[in-house]
N, C-alpha and C positions, 0 to 999 in steps of 0.2 A: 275493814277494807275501805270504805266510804270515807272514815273519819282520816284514814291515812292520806287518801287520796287528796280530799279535802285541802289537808295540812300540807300536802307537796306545791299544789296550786299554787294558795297563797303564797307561797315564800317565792316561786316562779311570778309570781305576778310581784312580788316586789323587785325582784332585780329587774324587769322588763320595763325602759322606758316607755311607761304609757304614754307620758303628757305628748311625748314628739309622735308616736305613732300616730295618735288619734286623730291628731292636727293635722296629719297632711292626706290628702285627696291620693298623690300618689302612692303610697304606701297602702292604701285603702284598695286601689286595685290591684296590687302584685300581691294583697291578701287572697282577694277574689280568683286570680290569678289561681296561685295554691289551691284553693276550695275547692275551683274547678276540675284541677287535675287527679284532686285525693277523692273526689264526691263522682266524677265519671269513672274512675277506677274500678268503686268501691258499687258502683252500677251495675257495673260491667261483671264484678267478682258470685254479686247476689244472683245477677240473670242466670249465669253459666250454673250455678249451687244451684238455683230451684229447677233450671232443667234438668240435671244430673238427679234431681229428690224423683224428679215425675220418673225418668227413666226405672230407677229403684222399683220405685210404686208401684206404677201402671204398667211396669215392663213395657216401656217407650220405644221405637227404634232409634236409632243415631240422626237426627234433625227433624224426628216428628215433633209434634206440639201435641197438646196434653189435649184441647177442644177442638182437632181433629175428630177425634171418637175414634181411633185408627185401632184394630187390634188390640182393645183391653178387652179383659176377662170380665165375666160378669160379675161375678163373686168380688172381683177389685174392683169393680165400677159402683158397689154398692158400699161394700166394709171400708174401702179406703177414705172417704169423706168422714163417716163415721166415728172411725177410729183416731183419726185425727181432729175431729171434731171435740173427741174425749181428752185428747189432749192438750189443747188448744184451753177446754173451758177445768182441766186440771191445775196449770200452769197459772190461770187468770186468777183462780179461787188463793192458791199459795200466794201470792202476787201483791192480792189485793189485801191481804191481812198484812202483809209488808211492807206497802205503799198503796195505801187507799185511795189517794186522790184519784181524778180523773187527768189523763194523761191530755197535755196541750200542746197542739198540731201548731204548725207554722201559721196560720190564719188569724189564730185565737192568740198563738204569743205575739203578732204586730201588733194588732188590735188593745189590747189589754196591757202587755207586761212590756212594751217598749224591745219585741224583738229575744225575750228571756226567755231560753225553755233548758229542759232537763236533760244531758244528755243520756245519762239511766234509762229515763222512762222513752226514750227516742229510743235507743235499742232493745227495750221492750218490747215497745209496740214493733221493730223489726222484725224481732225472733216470731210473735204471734203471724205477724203478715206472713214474713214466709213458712211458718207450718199451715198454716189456712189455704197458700196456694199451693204449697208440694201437695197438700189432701183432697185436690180437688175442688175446693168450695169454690162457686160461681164470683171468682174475685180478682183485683190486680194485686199488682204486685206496685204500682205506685204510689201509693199510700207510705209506704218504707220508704222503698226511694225518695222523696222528700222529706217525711221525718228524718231519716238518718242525714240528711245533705245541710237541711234547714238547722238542727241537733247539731252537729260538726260546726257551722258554721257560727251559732247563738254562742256557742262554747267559748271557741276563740277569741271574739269579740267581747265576750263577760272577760276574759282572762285580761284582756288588753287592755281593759275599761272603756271601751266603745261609747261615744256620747247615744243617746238613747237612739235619733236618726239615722246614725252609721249603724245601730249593731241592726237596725230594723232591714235597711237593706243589706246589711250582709246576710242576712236571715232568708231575705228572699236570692239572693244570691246563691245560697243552697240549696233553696228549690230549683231555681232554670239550668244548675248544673245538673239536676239530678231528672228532671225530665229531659233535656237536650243530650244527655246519651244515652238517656232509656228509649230514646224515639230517633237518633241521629237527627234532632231538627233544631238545631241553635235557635232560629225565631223563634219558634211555637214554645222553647222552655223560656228564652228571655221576658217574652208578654204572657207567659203562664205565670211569670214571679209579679209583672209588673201588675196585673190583672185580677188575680189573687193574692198574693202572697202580701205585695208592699199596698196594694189597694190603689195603686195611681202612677202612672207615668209621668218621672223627672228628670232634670237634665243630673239631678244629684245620681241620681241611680244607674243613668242610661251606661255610664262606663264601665263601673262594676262587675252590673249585671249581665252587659255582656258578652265581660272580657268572661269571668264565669263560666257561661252558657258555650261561647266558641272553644275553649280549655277543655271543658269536660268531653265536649264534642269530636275534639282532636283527639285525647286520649281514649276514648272508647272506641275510633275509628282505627287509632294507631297498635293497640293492645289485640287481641281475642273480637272485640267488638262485638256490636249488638244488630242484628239484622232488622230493617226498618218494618215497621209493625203492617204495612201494607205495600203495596209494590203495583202502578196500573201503567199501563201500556197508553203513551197520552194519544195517540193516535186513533184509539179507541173512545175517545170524547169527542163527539162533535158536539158544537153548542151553538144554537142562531140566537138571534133579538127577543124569539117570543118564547125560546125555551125559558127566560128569565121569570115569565108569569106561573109557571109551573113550578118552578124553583120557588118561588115566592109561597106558594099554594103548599110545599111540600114543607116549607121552612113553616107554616101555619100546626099543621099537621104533628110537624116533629115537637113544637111546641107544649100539646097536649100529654102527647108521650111522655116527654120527660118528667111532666106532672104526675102523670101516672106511677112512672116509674118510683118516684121519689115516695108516692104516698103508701105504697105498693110494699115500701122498706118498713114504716110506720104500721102499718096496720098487718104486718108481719111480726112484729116485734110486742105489739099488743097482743097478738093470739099466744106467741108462745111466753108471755107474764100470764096469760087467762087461764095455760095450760101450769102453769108454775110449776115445773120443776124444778131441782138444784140448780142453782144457777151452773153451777159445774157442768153438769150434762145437758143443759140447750146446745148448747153446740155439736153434742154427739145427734140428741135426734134432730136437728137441722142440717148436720150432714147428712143423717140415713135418709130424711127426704130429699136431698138434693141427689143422694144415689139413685134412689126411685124415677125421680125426674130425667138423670140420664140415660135408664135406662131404655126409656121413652124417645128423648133425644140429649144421643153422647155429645153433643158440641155443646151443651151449656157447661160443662167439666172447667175450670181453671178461668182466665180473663178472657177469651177471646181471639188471642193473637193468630193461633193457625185457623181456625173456623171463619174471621174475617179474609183471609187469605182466599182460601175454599169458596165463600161468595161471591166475591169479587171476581173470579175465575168460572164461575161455574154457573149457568143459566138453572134454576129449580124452578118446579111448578110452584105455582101461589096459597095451594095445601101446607107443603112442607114449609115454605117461609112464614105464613102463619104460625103455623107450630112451633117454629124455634123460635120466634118473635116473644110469643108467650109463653113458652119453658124458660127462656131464657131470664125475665123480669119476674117469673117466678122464683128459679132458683138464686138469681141476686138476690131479692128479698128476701129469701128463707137463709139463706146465706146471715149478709149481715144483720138481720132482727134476730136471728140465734147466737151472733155472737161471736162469727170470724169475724178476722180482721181483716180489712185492706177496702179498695178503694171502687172505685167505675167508671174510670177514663178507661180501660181499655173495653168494659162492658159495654160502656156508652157509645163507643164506638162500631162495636158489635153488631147492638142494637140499631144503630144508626141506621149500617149497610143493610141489615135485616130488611127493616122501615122501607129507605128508599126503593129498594129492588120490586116489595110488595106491594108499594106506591107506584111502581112504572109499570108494573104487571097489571094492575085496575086502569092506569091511565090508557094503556094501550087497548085494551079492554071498550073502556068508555069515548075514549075520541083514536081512533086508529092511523087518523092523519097527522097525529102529534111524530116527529121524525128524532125526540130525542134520545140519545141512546142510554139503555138501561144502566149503564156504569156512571154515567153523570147523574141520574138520580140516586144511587147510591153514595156516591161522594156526599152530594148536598145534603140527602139523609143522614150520613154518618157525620156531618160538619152542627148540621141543627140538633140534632139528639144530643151531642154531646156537648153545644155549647148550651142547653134547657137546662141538665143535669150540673156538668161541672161551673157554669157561669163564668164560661171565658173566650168569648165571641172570638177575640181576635185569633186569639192561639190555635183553635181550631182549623179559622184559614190558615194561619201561615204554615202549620201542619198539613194542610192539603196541599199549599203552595211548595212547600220541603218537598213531599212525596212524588208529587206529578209532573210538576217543572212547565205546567201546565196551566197560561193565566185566563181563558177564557172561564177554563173550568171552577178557577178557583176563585171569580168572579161571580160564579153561579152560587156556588155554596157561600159567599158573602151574602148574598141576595137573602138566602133562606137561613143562615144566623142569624140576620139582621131580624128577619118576622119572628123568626122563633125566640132568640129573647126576649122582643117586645112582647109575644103572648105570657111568657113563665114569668114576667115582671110585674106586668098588668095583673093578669090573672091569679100569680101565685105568690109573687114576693120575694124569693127565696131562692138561690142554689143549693144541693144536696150539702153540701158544706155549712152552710147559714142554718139549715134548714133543721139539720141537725144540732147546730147550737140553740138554736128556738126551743127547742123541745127538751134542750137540757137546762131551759131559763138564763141562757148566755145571752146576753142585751146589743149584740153585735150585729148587722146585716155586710160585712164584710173587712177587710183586714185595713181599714181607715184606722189611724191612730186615735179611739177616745179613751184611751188608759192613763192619757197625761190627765185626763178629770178625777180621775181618783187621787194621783199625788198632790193634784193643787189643794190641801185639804184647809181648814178652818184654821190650824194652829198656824200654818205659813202664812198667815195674811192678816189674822187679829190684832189687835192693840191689847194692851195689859196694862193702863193707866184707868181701869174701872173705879167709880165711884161706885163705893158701897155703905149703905144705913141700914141699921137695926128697925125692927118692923114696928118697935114697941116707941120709936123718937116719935115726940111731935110734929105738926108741921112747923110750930113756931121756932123749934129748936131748927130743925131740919132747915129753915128760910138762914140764921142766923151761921149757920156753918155753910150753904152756898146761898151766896147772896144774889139776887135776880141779873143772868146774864153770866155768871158763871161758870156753869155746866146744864147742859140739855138734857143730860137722862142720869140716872142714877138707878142702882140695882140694889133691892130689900131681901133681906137675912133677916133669919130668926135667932137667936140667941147661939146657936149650935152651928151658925154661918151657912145653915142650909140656903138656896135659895128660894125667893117665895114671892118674886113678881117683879118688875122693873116702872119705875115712874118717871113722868112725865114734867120736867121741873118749872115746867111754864104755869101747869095746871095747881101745883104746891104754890107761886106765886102769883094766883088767883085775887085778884080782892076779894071777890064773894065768901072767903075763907076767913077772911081777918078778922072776923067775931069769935070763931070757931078753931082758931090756930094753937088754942091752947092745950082743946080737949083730945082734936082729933087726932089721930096718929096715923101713921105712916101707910100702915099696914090698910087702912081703909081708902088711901088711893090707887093703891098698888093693883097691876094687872097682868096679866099673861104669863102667871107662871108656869104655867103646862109648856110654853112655846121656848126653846132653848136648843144650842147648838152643844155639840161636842168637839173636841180636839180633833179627831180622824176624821169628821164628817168631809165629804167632799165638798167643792164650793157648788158644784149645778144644785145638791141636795139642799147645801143653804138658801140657796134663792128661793126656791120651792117652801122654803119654812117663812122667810121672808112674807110671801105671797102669802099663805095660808094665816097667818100672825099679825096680817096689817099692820106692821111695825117697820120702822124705819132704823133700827138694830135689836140686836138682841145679842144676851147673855153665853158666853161660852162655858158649860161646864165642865167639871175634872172626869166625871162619872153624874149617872141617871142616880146614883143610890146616895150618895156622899152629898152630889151636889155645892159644891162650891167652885164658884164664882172665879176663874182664870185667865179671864177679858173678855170680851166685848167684839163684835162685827157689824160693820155698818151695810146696809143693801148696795150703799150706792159705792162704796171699794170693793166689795164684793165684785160687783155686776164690771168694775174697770178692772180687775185683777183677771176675771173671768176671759174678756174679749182681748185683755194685753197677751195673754195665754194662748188664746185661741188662734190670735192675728201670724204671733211668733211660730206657732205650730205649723198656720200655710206659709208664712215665709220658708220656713225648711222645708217645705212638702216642695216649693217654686226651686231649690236647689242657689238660695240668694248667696247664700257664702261662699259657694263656688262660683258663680258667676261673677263676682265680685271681688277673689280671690284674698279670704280673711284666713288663707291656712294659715 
């Protein structure tokens, strides 16, 4: 099926004028255009399926939400996660003998592959997200929503032959469709792609993404649509001058949270490797705990969506907010360190509103003249929590500013974004995203393009006019075939063409040698043969060999075992091939060929 597939493409990609497509800026957005409309659709189709799965499951009524806790049975609050949990890590184990690799999220293909992911393994990881949330496990469901958006969109643009820049924003283009109708908030999916996904804000990108983000946003409002993940009465925000210190204080607070939260996932995932089961069934007994945990408290069940609803509405003592505080970053953790899939934008969220409510209950608590109302600390709470975790300051506000319409308030939750990233920065490093590439020894800290370092490798930039002598020549002989001032290095083989050191031809034209030019050979000047490059090597690794080798080039070889001799790199084309690379990378990143109109 794969190979057929395969075989259809290409032949569609040959009748498909690439060269004009690629070329032009417009056509790039009535692409985006499309993306928008098939990737909010396709939002729109998943949301309505997994509420229909919960109904199935939990025996749901008609518009409840699954972390409500409304009406399920105990016996399904405990075996539904479970059971699905079995299936969930059934499906991974077939899976994984099928396609081993590690499947690459939109973050990790800008980063690295220039925007390139699989679309296979993007509706893989679909199908697992949404079995993970029809069973309850404490998760989103936007983790799919942008694989499948970001997957759809990589696809297209490989099809088209996309220069490496375009297929990366179209790539994030899939993602701000696929949150901007998952949430009805066009901004907050545009600077979700620009802020994750593409790693930086351009004028290359800014049309794109989004015309994208408003598309997707139209048709999931136009269709079935998707009811906005919270809903606040902005009249119920007052906000003064000095509420902002408190805002600040709370944006500090949600900071550490998120830390927590993150490590919480980790040292979850370490207990259940300590407990080592099959890997098949982690995820059955990491749902049976997350049933345990509902049972305790029903709102940690599914991402959040109705239970944030429910807080936001509903004044609870500072016991109970407590407790779901903490069920809640438990059962995420138990969650994904067993082994569902999906994501914690909407947890984070959750967790947010949790935070601030139980943060305005101690404030009021502790200074009783503080006059601000407990639903704007909850906004700011749920805006810092979730921009610690998911590392996307902006999107956060303009998701409160979508929701509220409300800008005093969404001023406030700027204020405590603003502290709380700087603490998870400072202090941690990392968003959940990063965080988890770290740990899987991915060398990224976010979706900046350094994948062009790996193609710039050694064979694209070497020379192949090496000078090569046998180890066993004299120097006399060796002066006579380059004579002083004709070549600066030369590279020593042994009889078998192995190599076995490079020399220095200033030093063979020595006087201090000219007594001794007859006896000595070659092989007794010669040095560094341990130090040598490869074809594939990247050029940053070159330079590093460079450094370590105190040589001013060195030898490229075929292979470590063969070793023979295939040109030569110098440090200093190196180190200009490097920053020529580097320079051309931020000119596209500036959006200069648009600007300057090279379609």
């Amino acid at each position: 099926m794969t190979s057929t597939l395969r075989r259809y493409l290409a032949r569609l990609r040959n009748v498909i004028p690439t060269r004009r497509l690629r070329n032009s800026e417009t056509v790039l957005i009535l692409i985006s255009a499309g993306i928008g409309a098939v990737v909010g659709l396709g939002v729109v189709l998943l949301h309505d399926f997994v509420g229909y799965l919960h109904r199935v499951v939990f025996g749901l009524g008609e518009g409840r939400y699954l972390s409500e806790g409304v009406g399920i049975a105990t016996t399904t609050m405990v075996m539904a996660p479970a059971l699905g949990g079995l299936l969930v890590g059934t499906l991974m184990y077939f899976v994984r003998r099928w396609r081993p690799g590690d499947i690459v999220d939109p973050i990790e293909a800008n980063a690295l592959f220039g925007g390139k992911m699989s679309l296979i393994d993007s509706f893989r990881l679909t199908v697992s997200t949404v079995i993970s949330n029809a069973c309850g496990a404490s998760v989103g469901m936007e983790a799919a929503y942008t694989q499948t958006g970001s997957g759809l969109s990589s696809a297209l643009g490989q099809l088209i032959r996309l220069r490496r820049g375009d297929l990366r924003i179209l790539t994030g283009c899939g993602a701000a469709a696929a949150i901007a109708a998952a949430f009805n908030a066009p901004l907050a999916g545009a600077f979700y792609a620009f802020e994750l996904v593409i790693g930086s804000y351009t004028l290359a990108a800014l049309a794109p993404v989004a015309v994208a983000a408003l598309t997707a946003t139209v048709v999931a409002r136009a269709t079935i649509g998707v009811a906005p993940i919270f809903s606040v009465d902005a009249s119920t925000v007052g906000v003064s001058a000095l509420d902002y210190v408190a805002f600040a204080l709370v944006g500090f607070a949600s900071g550490w949270l998120g830390i927590l939260t993150m490590q919480a996932v980790t040292v979850a995932e370490r207990v259940f490797r300590k407990i080592a089961p099959p890997i098949w069934l982690r995820p059955a007994l990491g749902g049976f705990c997350v049933g345990l945990i509902a049972l305790w408290v029903p709102q940690v069940l599914g991402s959040g969506h109705g239970a944030l609803q429910y807080i936001l509405d509903m004044r609870l003592a500072m016991p109970l907010l407590f407790a779901m505080l903490a069920a809640k970053i438990l059962a995420s953790a138990v969650s994904l360190g067993a082994g569902f899939r999906g994501g914690l934008f909407s947890s984070s969220l959750f967790l947010g509103s949790l935070f601030g409510a139980l943060l305005a209950d101690i404030a009021g608590t502790v200074y009783p003249a503080l006059e601000v109302a407990d639903t704007a600390f909850m906004l700011v709470g749920m805006g810092s929590v979730a921009a610690a975790i998911i590392g996307a300051p902006v999107t956060m506000v303009m998701l409160v500013l979508e929701s509220t319409a409300d800008f005093p308030a969404t001023v406030g939750v700027l204020t405590g974004v603003v502290v709380s990233s700087v603490v998870v920065r400072k202090a941690f490093g990392y968003s959940f995203a990063t965080w988890r590439f770290h740990l899987r020894g991915v060398p990224i800290h976010g979706a900046h393009d350094v994948g062009w370092i790996d193609d710039l490798t050694v064979v694209r930039v070497m020379r192949r006019d090496q000078k090569t002598v046998p180890e066993s020549m004299t120097v006399s002989g060796l002066r006579k075939i380059f004579p002083l001032g004709s070549v600066k290095l030369v590279f020593v083989t042994d009889e078998g063409g192995q190599y076995k050191g490079l020399l220095d031809m200033a030093a063979v034209h020595n006087p201090e040698l000219d007594e001794q030019a007859e006896e000595t050979r070659v092989r007794d000047l010669s040095r560094n043969a341990r130090y040598f490059l490869l074809p594939r090597t990247n050029v940053r690794t070159a330079l590093r060999q460079f450094s370590e080798a105190e040589e001013e080039s060195l030898p490229v070889l075929d292979n470590p075992t063969s070793r023979k001799v295939v040109g030569y790199l110098t440090e200093a084309y190196a180190l200009r091939r490097y920053n020529q690379e580097l320079e051309r990378q931020r000119s596209d990143e500036l959006g200069t060929k648009y600007l300057y109109g090279s379609d």
